[in-house]
C-alpha positions in Angstrom: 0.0 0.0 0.0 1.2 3.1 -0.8 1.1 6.1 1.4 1.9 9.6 2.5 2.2 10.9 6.3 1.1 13.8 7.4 3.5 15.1 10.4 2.1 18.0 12.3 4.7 19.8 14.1 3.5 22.8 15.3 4.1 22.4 19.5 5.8 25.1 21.5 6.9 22.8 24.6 5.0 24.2 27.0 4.1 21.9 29.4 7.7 20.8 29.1 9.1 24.2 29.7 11.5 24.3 27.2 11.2 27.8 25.1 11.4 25.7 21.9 9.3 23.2 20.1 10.0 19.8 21.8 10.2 18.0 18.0 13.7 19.7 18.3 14.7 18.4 21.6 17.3 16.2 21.3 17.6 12.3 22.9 20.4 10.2 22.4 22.2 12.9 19.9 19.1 12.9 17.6 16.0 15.6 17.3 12.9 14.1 18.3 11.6 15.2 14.8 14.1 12.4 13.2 13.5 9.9 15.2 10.0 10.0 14.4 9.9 10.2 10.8 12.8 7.6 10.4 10.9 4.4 10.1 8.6 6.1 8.0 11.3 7.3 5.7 12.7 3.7 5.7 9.2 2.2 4.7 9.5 1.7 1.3 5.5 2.4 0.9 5.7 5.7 2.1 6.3 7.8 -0.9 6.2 10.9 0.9 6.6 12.5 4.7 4.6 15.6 4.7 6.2 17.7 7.5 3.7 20.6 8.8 5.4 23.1 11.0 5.2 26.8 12.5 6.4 29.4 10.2 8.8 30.3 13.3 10.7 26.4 12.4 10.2 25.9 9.3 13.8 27.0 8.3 15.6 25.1 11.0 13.4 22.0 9.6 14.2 22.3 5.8 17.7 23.2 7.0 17.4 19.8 9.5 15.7 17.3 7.5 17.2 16.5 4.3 15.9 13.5 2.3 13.4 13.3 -1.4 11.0 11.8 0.5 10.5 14.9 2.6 8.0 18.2 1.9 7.0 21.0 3.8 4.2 22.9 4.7 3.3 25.5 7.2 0.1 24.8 9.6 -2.7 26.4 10.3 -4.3 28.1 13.9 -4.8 24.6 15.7 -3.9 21.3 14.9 -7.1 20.8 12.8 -6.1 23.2 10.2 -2.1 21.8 10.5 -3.6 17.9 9.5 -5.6 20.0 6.7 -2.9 21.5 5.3 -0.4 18.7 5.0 -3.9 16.6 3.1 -3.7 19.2 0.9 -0.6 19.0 -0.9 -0.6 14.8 -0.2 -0.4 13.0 -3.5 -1.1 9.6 -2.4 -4.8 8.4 -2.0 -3.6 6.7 1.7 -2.3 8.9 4.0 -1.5 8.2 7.8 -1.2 11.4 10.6 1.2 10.9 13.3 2.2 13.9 16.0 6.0 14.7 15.1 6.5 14.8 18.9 5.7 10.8 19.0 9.1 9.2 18.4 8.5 5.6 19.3 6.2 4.3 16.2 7.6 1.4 15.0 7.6 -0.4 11.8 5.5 -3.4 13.5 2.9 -0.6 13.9 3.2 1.4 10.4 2.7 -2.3 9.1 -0.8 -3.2 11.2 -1.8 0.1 10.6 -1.6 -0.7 6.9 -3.2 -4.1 7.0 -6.2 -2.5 8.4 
């Protein structure tokens, strides 16, 4: 099955007091952001990773996240109009959503999620 994903990434932190958006926190010498978009960039299926950020990060991003698979859109006033954004400009008729500050999706999942 081929799909997109939709990543919105438009968090400030808060709760966690950082000052920053926690997708660009890093654990074990890697942004949060890559660890949860790598086994979606490693699926072979996925034929794109829609990445939907804050104007504020969108820089940093396209300066961080280098790879074909990867496009880039800014989001909207609320999460609602971020997930709408990134369907917008998806080209594949499957597309999956998964919150950018959720690093711990594995492949077993991506794959039950597409047998469904």
């Amino acid at each position: 099955m081929k799909y997109s994903v939709v990543i919105p990434c438009g968090g400030v932190g808060s709760r966690l007091n950082l000052g920053y958006n926690k997708i660009l926190y890093k654990v074990d010498e890697e942004y949060l952001i890559e660890k949860t978009i790598k086994n979606f960039i490693n699926d072979d299926e996925c034929k794109e990773v829609i990445i939907v950020s804050h104007e504020s990060n969108l820089d940093e991003l396209k300066s961080l996240l280098k790879h074909s698979k990867i496009r880039f859109t800014l989001g909207g006033r609320n999460r609602e109009e971020s997930v709408y954004n990134g369907l917008k400009i998806a080209n594949e008729e499957y597309v999956l959503i998964h919150d950018g500050a959720r690093p711990n999706v594995t492949k077993e999942l991506i794959g039950r999620i597409k047998e469904k």
